[in-house]
C-alpha positions in Angstrom: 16.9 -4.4 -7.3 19.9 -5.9 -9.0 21.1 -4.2 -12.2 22.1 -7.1 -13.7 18.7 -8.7 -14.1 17.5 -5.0 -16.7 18.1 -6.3 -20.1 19.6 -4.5 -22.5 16.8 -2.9 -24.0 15.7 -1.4 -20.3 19.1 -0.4 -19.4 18.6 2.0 -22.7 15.2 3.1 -22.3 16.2 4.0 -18.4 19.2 6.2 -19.8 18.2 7.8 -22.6 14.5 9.0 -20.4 17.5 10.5 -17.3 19.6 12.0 -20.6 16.2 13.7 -22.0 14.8 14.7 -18.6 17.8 16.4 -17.2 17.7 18.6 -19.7 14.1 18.9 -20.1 12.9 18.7 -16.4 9.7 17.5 -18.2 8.2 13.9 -17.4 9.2 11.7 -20.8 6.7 9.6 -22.7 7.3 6.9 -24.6 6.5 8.8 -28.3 9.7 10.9 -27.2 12.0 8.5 -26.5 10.9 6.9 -29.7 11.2 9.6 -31.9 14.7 11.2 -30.4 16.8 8.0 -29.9 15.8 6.3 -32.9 16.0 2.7 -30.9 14.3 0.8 -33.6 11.4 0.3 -31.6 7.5 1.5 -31.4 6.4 3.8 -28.8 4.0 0.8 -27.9 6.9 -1.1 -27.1 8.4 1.9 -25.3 5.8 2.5 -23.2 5.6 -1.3 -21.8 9.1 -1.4 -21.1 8.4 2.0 -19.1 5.9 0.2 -17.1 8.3 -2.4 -16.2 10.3 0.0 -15.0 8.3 1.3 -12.7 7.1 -1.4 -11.3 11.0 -2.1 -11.1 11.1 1.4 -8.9 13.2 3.1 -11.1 11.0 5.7 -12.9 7.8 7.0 -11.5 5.1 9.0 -12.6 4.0 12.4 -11.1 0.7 12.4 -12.7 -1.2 9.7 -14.5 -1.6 11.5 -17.9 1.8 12.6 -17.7 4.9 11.1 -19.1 7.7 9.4 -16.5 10.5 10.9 -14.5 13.3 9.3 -12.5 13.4 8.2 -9.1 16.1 8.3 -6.6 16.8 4.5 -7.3 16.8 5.0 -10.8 19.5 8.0 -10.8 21.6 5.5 -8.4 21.2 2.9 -11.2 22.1 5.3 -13.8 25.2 6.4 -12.2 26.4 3.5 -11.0 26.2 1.4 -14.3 24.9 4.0 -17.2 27.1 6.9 -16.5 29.6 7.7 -18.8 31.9 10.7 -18.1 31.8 13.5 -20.4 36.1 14.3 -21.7 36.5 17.7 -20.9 38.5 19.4 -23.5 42.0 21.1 -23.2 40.3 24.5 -23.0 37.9 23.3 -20.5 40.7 22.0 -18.3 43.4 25.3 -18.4 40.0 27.5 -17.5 39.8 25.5 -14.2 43.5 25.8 -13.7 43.6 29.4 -14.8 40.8 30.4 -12.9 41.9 28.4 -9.6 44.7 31.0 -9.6 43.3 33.8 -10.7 42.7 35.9 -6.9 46.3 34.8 -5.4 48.4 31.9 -3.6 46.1 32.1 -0.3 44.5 28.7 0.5 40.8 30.6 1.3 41.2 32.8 -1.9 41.9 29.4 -4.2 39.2 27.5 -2.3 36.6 30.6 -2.6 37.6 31.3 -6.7 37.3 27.1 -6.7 33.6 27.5 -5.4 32.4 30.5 -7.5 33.9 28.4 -10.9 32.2 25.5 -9.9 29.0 27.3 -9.3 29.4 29.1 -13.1 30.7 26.2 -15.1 27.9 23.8 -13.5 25.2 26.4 -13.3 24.9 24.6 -9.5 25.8 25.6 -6.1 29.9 25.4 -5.8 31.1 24.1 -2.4 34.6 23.7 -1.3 35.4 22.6 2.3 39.6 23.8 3.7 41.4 20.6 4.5 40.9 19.1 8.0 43.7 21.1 9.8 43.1 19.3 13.0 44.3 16.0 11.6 47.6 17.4 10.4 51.2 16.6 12.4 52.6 19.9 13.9 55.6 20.8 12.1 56.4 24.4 14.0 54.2 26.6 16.3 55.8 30.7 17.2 54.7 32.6 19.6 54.6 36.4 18.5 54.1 38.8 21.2 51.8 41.7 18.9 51.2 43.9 22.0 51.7 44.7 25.8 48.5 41.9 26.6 48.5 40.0 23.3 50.5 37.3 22.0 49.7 36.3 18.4 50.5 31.8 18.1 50.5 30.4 14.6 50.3 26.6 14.1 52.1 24.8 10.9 51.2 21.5 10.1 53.7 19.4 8.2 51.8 20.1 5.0 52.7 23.5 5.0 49.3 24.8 5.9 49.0 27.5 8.9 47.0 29.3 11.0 47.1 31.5 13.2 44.8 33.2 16.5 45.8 35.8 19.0 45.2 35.4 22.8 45.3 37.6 25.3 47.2 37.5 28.7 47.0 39.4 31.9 50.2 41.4 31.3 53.1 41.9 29.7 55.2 38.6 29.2 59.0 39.0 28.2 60.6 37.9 25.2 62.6 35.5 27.1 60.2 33.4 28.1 58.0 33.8 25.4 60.9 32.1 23.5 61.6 29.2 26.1 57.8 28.7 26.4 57.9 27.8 22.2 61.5 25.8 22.8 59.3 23.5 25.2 56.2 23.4 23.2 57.9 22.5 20.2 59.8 19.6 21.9 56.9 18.2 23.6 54.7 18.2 20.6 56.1 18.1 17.3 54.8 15.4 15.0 51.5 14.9 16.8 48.7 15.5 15.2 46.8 18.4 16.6 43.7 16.3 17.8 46.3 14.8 19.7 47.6 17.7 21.1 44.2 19.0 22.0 43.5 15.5 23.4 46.7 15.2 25.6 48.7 18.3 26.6 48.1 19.0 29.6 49.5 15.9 30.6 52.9 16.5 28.0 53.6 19.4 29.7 52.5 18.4 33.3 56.1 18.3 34.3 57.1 21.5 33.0 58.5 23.8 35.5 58.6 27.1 35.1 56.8 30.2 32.8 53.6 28.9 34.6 51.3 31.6 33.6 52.5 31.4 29.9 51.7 27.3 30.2 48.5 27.8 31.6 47.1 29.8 29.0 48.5 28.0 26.3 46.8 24.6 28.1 43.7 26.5 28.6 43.4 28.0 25.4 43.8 24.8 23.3 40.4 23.9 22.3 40.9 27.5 20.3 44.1 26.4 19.4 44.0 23.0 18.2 40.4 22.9 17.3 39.3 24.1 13.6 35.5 25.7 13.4 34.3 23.7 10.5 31.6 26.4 9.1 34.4 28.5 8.4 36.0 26.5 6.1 32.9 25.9 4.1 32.8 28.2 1.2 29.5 28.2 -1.0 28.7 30.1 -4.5 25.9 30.2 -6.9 22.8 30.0 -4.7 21.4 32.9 -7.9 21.7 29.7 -9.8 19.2 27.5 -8.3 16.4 30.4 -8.5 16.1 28.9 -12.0 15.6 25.2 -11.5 11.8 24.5 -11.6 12.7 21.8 -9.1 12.9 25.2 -6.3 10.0 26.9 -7.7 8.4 26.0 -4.2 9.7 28.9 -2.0 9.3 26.6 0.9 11.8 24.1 -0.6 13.9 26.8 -1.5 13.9 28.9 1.7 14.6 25.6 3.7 18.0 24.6 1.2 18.6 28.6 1.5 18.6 28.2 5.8 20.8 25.0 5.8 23.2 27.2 3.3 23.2 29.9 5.5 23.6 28.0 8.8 27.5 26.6 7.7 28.1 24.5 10.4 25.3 21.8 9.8 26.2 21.8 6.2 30.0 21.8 7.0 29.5 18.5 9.1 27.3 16.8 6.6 30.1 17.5 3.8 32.5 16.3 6.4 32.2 12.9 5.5 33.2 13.6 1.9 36.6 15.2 2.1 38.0 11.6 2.4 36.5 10.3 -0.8 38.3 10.3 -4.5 34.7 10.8 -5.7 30.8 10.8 -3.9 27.7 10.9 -5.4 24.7 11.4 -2.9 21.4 11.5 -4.5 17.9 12.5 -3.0 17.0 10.7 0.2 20.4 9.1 0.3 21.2 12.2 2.3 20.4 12.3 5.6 20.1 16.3 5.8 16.2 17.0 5.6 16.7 20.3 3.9 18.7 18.7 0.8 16.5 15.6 0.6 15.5 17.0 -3.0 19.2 17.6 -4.1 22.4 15.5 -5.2 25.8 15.7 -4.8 28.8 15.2 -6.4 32.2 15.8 -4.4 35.8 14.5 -4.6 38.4 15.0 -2.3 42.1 17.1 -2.5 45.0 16.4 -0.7 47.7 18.9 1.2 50.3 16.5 2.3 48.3 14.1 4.4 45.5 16.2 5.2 42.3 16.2 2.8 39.1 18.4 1.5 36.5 18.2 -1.1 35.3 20.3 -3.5 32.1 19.8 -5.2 28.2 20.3 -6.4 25.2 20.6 -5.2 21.9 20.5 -7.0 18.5 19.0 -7.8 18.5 15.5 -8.2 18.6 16.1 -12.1 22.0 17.3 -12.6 23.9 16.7 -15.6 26.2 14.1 -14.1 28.2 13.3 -16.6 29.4 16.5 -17.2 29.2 17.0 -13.1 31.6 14.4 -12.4 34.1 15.3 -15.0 34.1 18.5 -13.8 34.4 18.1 -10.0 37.0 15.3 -10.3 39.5 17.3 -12.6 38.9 20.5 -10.4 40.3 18.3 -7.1 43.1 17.4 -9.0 43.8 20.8 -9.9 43.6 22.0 -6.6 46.2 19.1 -4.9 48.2 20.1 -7.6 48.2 23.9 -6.7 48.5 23.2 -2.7 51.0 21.3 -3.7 53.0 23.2 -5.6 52.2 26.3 -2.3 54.6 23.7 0.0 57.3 23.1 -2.6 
């Protein structure tokens, strides 16, 4: 269905029944629109424009004595030609800032504080997903020997992000080759990315004589090293806010969002697709996730140097988008600001 063949008078009868029935979450009849909007026009007139909408796919109704409600066509409509962004004022934006900062400089404390406001200031479920470390160009990796059979390896990407794992070895290693074993690795992979290394480094340091029980472990340890668990770096608060939508007054639609929540890693991977995108609006059965078939989102994306995330939203399909997206898209920029600012 092509927006451009609604006329003007069902482009304002389609947004002003989404602007009444996100905040309602009650079907809308035509007397309502009539008599809050003040269009100028009878609720007869109102009502036969509704039924061309329906027909149109845009609105539906869940009962036949009951008013109208939007479909998932209808928000796409809506936020792809209706929406206009709500300004957020200057006190609005320096609480985001302020409370981006609030718990410390850490990149999982600013991402977990990110998720909790976003969860309060939406009265939605915050999300925030850690920049895709595996994409990032290695910078430096050290090699910390921590005790007699542990040496502790921390990876920095040329965004300045790190991280770091311990691994264990069969016995005690000395410091000199602990310190020739870094030289090499260093040399051989510096500005790859570390998909790359994972990919390709046991063939960079075939030729590598020497320290061979140092280089093995290293080579066999690289799917820990080089490879990020995505369902730790997805962060969610607010699930006490959707216990009052009506939309989850079903507990089994509830319990299954609840499960996909709890289960990070299939959530994570769905989101995945997001952390590339300056904004994303998913609505309804636009998402392929069956548990979150009854929920939108909005996301946008952050940058640390070349590496990106997303914050974001989730929620029933009637969210208060314009807000939403004002919201979520000044809170990305406040956080590529912040990471930002970390690597100066």
């Amino acid at each position: 269905m092509a927006f451009e063949n609604l006329s003007p008078r069902e482009r304002d009868i389609l947004a002003n029944l989404i602007n009444h029935y996100i905040g309602s979450a009650d079907p809308v009849g035509s007397r309502v629109i009539a008599n809050k909007f003040k269009m100028g026009l009878s609720s007869a007139t109102i009502r036969n424009t509704l039924q061309d909408l329906e027909e149109l796919g845009l609105v539906e109704q869940p009962h036949t004595s009951a008013g109208r409600v939007p479909t998932d066509v209808g928000y796409r409509v809506y936020v792809d030609y209706l929406l206009k962004p709500e300004q957020l004022t200057e006190q609005e934006k320096n609480a985001i800032k302020q409370t981006i900062l609030k718990e410390g400089r850490g990149i999982k404390e600013i991402l977990g504080q990110t998720a909790r406001l976003l969860g309060d200031i939406t009265d939605q479920l915050g999300v925030t997903i850690a920049p895709r470390f595996e994409v990032g160009m290695l910078r430096d990796l050290r090699l910390s020997p921590v005790a007699e059979d542990r040496i502790m390896v921390v990876v920095v990407v040329e965004s300045g992000l790190a991280r770091s794992l311990v691994l264990e070895v069969e016995s005690d290693i000395s410091d000199r080759a602990v310190r020739e074993v870094e030289a090499t690795l260093n040399e051989r992979l510096r500005g790859l990315t570390l998909s790359e290394i994972r990919d390709s480094i046991s063939n960079r340091l075939a030729d590598v004589s020497g320290h061979a029980r140092l280089l093995k472990l290293v080579v066999d340890s690289s799917d820990r090293i080089w490879t990020e668990d995505r369902s730790a770096d997805l962060l969610v608060s607010g699930t006490d806010h959707l216990l009052s939508k009506p939309e989850f007054s079903s507990l089994d639609r509830l319990s299954s969002l609840l499960k996909v929540i709890e289960d990070r890693r299939v959530l994570s991977e769905f989101l995945g697709h997001s952390d590339e995108e300056e904004l994303l609006i998913s609505i309804g059965r636009e998402n392929t996730l069956r548990e979150i078939i009854n929920c939108s989102l909005v996301t946008a994306s952050y940058k640390v140097g070349n590496i990106h995330g997303a914050v974001g939203i989730i929620g029933p399909t009637r969210l208060p988008y314009s807000k939403a997206v004002s919201i979520v898209e000044y809170t990305a920029r406040s956080i590529t600001d912040v990471l930002s600012g970390m690597d100066e």
